[in-house]
SELUMSE-764227 format. One record per atom (N, C-alpha, C): residue in three letters; x, y negated, z. Coordinates in steps of 0.1 Angstrom, whole numbers, plus 5000, padded with zeros to 4 digits. Atoms other than C-alpha are relative to their C-alpha. Layout:
N
ALAXYZ ...
//
This chain:
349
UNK500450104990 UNK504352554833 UNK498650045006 UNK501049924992 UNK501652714860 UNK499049865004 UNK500550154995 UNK499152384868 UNK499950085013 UNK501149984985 UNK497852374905 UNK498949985002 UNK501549995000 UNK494752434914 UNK499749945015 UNK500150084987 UNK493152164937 UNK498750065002 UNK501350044996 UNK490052154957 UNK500049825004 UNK500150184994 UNK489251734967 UNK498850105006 UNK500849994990 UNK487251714996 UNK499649865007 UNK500550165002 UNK485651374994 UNK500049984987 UNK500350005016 UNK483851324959 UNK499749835003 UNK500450105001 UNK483650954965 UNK500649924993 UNK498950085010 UNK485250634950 UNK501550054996 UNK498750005002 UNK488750704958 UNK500450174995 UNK499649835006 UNK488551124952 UNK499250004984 UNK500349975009 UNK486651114920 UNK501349924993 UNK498850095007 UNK489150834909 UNK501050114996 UNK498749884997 UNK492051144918 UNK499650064991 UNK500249945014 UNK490051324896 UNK499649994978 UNK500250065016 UNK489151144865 UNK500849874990 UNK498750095006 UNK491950884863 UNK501450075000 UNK498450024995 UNK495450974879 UNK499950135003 UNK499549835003 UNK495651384881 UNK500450044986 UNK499949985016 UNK497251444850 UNK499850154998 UNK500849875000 UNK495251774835 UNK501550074994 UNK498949884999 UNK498851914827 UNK500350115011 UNK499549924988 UNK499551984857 UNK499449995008 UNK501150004990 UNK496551944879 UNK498950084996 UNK501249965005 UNK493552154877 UNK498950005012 UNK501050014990 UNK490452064898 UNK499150124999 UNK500249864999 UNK489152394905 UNK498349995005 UNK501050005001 UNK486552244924 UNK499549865013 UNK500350134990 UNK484651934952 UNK499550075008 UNK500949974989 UNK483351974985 UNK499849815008 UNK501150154989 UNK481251645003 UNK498850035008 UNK501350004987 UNK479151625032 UNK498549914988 UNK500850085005 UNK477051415004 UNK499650054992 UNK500649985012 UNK474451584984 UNK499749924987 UNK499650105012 UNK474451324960 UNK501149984989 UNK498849975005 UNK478051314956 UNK500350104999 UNK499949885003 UNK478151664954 UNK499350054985 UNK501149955010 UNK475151684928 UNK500549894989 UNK498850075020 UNK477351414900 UNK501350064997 UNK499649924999 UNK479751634907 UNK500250104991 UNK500449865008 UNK478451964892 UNK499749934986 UNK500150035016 UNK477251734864 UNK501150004990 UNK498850035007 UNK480651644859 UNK500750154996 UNK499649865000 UNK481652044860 UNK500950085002 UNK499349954988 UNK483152104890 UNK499550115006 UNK500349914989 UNK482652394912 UNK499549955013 UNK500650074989 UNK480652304940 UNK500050105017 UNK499949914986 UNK482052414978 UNK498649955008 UNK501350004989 UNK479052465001 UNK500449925019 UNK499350044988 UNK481252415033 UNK501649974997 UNK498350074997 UNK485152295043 UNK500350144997 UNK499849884998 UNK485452665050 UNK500250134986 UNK500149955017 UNK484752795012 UNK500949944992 UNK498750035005 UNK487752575003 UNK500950045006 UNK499349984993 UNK489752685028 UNK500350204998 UNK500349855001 UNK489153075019 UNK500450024987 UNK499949955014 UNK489253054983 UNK501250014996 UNK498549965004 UNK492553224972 UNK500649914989 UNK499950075011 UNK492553034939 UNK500549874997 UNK499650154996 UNK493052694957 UNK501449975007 UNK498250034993 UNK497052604963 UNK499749905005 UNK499850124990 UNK496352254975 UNK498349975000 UNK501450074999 UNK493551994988 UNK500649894997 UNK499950125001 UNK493151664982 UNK498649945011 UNK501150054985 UNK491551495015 UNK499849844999 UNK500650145003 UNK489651165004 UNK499150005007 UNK501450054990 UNK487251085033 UNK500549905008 UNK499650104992 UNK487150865059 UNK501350005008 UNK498649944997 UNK490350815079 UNK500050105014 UNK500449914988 UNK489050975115 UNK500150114995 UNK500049815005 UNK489051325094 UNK501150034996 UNK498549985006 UNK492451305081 UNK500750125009 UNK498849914988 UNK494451485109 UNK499350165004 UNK500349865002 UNK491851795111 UNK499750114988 UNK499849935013 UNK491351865075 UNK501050034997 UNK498449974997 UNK494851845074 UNK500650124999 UNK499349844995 UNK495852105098 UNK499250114993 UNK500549895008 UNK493052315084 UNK500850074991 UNK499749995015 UNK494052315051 UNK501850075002 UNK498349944997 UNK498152395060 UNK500050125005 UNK500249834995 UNK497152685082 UNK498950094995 UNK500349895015 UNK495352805054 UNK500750064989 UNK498749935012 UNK498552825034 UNK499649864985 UNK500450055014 UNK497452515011 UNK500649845004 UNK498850154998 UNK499652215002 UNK498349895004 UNK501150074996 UNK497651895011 UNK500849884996 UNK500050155004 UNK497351504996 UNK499549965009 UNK500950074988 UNK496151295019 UNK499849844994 UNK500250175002 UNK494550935012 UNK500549905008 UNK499750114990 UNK495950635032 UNK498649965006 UNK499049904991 UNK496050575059 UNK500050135002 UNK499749825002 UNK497550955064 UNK499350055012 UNK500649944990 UNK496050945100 UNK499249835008 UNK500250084992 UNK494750715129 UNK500849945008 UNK498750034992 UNK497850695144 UNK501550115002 UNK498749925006 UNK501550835145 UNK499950135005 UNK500649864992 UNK500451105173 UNK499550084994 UNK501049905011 UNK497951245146 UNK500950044992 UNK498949945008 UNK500651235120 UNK500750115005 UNK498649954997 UNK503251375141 UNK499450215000 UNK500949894996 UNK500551675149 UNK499950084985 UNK499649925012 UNK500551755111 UNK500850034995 UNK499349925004 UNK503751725101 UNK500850125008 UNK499849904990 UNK504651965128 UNK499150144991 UNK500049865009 UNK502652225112 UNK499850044984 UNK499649975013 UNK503452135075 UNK501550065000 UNK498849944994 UNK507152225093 UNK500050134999 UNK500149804996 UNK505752605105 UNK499450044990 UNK500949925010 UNK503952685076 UNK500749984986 UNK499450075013 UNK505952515048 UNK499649984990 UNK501250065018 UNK503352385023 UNK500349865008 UNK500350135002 UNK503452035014 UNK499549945005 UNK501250094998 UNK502051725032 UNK500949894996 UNK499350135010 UNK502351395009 UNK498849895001 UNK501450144998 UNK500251075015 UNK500149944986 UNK500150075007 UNK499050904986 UNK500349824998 UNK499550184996 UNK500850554987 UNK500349954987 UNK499649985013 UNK500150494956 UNK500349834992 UNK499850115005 UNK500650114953 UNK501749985001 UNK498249975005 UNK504750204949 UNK499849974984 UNK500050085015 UNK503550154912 UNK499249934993 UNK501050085006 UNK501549874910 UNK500949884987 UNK498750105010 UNK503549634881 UNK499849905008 UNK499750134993 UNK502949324905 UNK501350095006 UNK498749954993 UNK505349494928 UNK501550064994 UNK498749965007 UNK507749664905 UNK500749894991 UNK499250115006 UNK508549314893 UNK500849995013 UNK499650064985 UNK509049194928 UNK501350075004 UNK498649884997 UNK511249524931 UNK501649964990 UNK498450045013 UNK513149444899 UNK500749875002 UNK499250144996 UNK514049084914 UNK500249925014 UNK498749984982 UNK515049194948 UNK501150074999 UNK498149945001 UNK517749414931 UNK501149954995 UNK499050055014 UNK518649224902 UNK500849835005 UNK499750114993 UNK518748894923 UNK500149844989 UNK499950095014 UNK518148654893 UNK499449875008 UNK500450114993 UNK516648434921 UNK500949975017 UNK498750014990 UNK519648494945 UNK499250125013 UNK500449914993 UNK518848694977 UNK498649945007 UNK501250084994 UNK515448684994 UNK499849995013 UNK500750034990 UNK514448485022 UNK499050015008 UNK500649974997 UNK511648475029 UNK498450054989 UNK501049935009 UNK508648675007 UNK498649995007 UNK501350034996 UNK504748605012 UNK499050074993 UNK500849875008 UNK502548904997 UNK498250025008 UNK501450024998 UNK498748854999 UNK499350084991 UNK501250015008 UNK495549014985 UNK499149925011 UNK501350074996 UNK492448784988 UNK498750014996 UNK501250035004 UNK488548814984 UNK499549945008 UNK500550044998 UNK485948684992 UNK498150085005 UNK501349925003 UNK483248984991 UNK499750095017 UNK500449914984 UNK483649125035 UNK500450134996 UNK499749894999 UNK484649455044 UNK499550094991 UNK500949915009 UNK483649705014 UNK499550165012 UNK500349884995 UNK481650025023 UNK499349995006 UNK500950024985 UNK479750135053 UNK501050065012 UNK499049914988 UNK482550365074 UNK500949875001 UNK499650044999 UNK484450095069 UNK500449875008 UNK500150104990 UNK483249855092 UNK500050015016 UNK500249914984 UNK483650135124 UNK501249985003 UNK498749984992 UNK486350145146 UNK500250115001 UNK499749875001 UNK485850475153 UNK500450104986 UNK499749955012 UNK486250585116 UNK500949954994 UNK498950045006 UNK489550385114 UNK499449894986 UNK500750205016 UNK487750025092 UNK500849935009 UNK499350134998 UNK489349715093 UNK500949984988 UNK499650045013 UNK491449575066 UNK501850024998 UNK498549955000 UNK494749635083 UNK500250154991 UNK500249834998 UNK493950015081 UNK500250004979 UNK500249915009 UNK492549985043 UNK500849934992 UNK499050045011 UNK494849725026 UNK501549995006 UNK498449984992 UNK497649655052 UNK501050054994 UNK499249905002 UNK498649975048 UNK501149984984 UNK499649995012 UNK499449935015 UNK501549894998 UNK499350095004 UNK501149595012 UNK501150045010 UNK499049944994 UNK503149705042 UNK501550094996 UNK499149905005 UNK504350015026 UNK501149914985 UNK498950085011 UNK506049824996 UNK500649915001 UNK499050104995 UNK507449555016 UNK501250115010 UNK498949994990 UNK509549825038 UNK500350124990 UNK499249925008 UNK509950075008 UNK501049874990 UNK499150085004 UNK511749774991 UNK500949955006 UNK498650084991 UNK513949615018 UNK500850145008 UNK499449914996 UNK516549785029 UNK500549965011 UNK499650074989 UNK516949655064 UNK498850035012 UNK500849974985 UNK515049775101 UNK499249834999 UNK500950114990 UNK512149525113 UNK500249985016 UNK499850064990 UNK513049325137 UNK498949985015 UNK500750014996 UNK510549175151 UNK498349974995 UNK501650005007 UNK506149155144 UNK499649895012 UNK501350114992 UNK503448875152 UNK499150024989 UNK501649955002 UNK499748915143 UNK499149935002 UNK501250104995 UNK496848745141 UNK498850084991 UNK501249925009 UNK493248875130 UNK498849925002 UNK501250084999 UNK490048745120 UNK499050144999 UNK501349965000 UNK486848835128 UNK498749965002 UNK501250155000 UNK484648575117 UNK498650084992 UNK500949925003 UNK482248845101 UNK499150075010 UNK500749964988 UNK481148965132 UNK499750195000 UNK499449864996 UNK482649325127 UNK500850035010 UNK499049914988 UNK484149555153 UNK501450004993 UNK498849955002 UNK486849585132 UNK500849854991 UNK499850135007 UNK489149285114 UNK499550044988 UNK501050055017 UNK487349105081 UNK502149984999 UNK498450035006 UNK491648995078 UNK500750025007 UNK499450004989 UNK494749015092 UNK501249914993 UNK499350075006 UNK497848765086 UNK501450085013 UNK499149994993 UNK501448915101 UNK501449964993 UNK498650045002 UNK505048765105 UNK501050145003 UNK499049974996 UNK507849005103 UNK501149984996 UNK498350075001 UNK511748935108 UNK500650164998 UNK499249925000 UNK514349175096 UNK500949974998 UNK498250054992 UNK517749235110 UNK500849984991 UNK499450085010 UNK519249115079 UNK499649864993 UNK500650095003 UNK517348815081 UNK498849954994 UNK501250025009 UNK514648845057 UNK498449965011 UNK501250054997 UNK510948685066 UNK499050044989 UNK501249965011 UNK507748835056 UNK498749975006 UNK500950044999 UNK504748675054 UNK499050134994 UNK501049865007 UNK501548985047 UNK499149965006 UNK501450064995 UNK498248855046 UNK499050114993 UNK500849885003 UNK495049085039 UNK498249875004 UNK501150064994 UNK491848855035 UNK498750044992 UNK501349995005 UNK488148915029 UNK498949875002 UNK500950174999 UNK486748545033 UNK500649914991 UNK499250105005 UNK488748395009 UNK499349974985 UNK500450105013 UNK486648184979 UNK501149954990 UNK499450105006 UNK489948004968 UNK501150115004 UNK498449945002 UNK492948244965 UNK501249984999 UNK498850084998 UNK496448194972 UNK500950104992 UNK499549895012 UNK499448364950 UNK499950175006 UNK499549884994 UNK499748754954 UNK501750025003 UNK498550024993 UNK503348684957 UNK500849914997 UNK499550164999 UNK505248374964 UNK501850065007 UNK498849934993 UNK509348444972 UNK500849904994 UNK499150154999 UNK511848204982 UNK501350095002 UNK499049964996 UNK515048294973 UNK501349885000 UNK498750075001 UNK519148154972 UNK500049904993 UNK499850125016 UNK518948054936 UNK498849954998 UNK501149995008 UNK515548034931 UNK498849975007 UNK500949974995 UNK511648054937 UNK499250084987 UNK501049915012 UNK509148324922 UNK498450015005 UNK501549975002 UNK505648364919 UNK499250084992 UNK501049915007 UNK502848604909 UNK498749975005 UNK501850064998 UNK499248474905 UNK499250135009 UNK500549904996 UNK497848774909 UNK500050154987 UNK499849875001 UNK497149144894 UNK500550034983 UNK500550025008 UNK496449004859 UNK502249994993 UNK498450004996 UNK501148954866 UNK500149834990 UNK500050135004 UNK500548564855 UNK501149945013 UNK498750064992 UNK503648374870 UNK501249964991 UNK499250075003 UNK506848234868 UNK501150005010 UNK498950044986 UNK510448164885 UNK500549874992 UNK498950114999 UNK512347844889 UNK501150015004 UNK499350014999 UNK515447814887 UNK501149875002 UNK499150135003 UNK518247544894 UNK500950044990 UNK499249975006 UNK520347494865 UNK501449995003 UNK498750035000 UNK523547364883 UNK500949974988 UNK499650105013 UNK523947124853 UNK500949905010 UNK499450094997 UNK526746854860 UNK499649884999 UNK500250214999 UNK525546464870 UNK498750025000 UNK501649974996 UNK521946604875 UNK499749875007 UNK500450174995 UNK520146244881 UNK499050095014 UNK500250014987 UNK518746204913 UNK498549985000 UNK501250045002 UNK514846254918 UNK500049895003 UNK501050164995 UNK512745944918 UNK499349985008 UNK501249994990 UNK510745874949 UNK498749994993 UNK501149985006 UNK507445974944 UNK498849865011 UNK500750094998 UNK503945764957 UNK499550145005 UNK500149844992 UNK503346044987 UNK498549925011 UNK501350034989 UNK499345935006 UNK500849795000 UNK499050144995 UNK500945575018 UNK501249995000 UNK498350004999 UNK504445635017 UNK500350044990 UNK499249935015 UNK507145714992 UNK500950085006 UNK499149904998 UNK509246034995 UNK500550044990 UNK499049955010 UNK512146114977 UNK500150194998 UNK499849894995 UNK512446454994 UNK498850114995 UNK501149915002 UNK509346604984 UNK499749974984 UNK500449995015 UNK509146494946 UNK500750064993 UNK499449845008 UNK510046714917 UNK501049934992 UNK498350015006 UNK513546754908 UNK500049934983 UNK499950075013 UNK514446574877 UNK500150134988 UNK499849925012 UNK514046744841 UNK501050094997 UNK499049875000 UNK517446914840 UNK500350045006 UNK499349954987 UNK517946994874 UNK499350174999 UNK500449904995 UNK515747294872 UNK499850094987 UNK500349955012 UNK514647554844 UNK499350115003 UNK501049914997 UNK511847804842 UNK500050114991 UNK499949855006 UNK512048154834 UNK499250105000 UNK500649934998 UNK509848424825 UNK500250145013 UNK500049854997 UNK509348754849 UNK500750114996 UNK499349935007 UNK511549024843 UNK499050095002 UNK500649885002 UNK510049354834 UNK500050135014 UNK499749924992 UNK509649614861 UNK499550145002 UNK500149865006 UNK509649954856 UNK500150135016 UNK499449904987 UNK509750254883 UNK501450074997 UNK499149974998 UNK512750434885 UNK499650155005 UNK500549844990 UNK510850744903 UNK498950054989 UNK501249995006 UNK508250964886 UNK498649965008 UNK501050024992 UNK504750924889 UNK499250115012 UNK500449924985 UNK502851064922 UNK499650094995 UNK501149894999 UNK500951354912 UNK501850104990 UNK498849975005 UNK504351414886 UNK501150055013 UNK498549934988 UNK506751434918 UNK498950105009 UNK500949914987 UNK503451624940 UNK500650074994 UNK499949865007 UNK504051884912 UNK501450075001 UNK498649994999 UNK508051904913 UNK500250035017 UNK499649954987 UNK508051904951 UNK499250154998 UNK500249844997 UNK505652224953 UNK500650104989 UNK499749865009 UNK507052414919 UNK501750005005 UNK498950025001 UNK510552274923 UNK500549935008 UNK499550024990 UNK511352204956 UNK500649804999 UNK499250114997 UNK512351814946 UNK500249915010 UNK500350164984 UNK512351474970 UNK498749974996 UNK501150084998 UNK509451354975 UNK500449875000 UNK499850164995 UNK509050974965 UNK499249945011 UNK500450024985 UNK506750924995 UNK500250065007 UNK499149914991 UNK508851055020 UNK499149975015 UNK500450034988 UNK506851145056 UNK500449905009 UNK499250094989 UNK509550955076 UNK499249864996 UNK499850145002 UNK508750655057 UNK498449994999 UNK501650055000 UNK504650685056 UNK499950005020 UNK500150034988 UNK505150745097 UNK500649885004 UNK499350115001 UNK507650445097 UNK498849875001 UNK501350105004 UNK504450235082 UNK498949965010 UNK501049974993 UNK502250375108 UNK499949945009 UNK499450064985 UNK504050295139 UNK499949844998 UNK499650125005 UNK504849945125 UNK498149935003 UNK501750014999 UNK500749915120 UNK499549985014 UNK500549994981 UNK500350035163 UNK500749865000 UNK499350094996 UNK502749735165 UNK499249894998 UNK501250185004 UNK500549465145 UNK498649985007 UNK501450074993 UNK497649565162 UNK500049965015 UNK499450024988 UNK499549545196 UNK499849864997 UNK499950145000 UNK500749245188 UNK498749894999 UNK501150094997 UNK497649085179 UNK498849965012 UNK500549984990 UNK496049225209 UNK500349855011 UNK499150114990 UNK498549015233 UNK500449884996 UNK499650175004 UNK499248735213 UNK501249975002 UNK498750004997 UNK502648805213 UNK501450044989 UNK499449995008 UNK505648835190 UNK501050155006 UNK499349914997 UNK507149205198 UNK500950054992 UNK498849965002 UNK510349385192 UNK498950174989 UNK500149855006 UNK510149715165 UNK500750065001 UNK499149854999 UNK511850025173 UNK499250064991 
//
């Protein structure tokens, strides 16, 4: 088994991460870093990396089969091309570009050159979601209606690039992306229609949140929220299905489903004492009407990312992030921010 030999090109949070958590040293070998950031270049060498002087000194070095491109996202679509018509596969960090036009520009010449381009979409294996996954197939809460998928803080835009427009900030861009991708790599059904709304109560150029509705042509409803003002947190996933409802606190996978037991002669709630009024309709179901069930376990089914990077370039396999479907995300993205632009509920092609 031959490892590959990377260069990263961005030594910051999310490239050092690539290198010191999730490259498994079987089959990854970091050869060496290049950053515009003396700093992050100089913990770097401590750590005992090879240190590129320029983009151009990765791009030359015979030794280097792939890059890994962790910078901001405005750089994506030229390091990119570089790096392909240098003959060198390429990772890319989310988002993959600034827009599908940029994408379309590189896979076009990951096409003529035939090295690898694979976006890092790497929350396909977060265990919040591979529950979520495991009880949208298994259906233990009947089919799903409608699903409501949030992260929330309270801490504003992280970073500094990240508050530019020009450098692709905003929250759609750095979490969106994410929650997006695993609401449309799980449903198996076209987006209908999108609505949008954004805050920008921070007094950035770019959204502090964004909250979008979309419908798909099989019916399903998805609520996808993305907040950075939020003191008081709401679940990371809430899902109303047939039989059922589910919930996930948050990352920590604290939760629960209810279920109806469809017990025979189930008594009849008791009106509750609702502000001034009594409501029958809104009080909780009687003791045997319902029953509460742990979370099922949820497992991937795919290998992990750097595992299938290595199988696509040695061994030709599938790619579990497949381009169509990180361009798919993209476009969908032009749509949310359309939509929030005009204040309007638009059609997705």
């Amino acid at each position: 088994m031959s490892v590959i030999n990377f260069a990263v090109v961005g030594y910051g949070g999310m490239g050092s991460y690539h290198v010191h958590t999730i490259m498994p040293k079987e089959l990854i070998h970091v050869k060496g870093t290049f950053d515009i950031s003396e700093e992050r270049q100089a913990v770097s060498e401590e750590k005992g990396h090879f240190i590129y002087t320029t983009y151009e000194e990765v791009l030359n070095d015979p030794e280097v089969e792939a890059v890994l491109i962790a910078t901001p996202n405005d750089s994506h679509k030229d390091l990119a091309v570089q790096a392909l018509r240098a003959g060198k596969h390429v990772v890319c960090e989310k988002p993959v570009t600034m827009n599908t036009q940029e994408l379309d520009e590189i896979l076009a010449v990951s096409k003529e050159t035939g090295k690898t381009f694979m976006a890092h979409q790497n929350r396909r294996w977060d265990p919040d979601f591979l529950i979520v996954r495991e009880l949208y197939k298994n259906k233990q809460i009947g089919d799903f209606f409608q699903i409501e998928s949030r992260v929330q803080g309270a801490n504003g835009i992280p970073g500094d690039w990240r508050h530019l427009k020009e450098h692709g900030g905003g929250m759609l861009l750095d979490w969106g992306v994410h929650l997006l991708d695993q609401l449309l790599f799980m449903i198996d059904s076209p987006v209908k229609t999108v609505a949008a709304d954004f805050s920008y109560v921070l007094g950035d150029e770019v959204d502090d949140g964004v909250a979008t509705f979309l419908t798909f042509e099989n019916g399903e409803k998805v609520l996808m929220e993305v907040g950075t003002t939020n003191f008081i947190k709401l679940p990371r996933w809430y899902i109303k299905g047939t039989k059922g409802t589910a919930v996930i606190e948050d990352w920590d996978l604290s939760g629960k489903m209810v279920v109806p037991t469809y017990a025979p002669d189930v008594v009849a709630p008791t009106p509750i004492q609702a502000g001034v009024g009594l409501t029958k309709t809104m009080a909780p179901p009687s003791e045997e009407a319902t029953k509460v069930m742990d979370l099922p376990k949820g497992e991937a089914e795919y290998p992990e990312f750097y595992q299938n990077f290595y199988d696509v370039v040695r061994n030709q396999a599938e790619p579990v992030v497949k381009n169509e479907e990180v361009r798919r995300v993209l476009k969908l993205i032009e749509t949310i921010f359309e939509a929030g632009e005009k204040q309007q509920v638009l059609p997705f092609e």
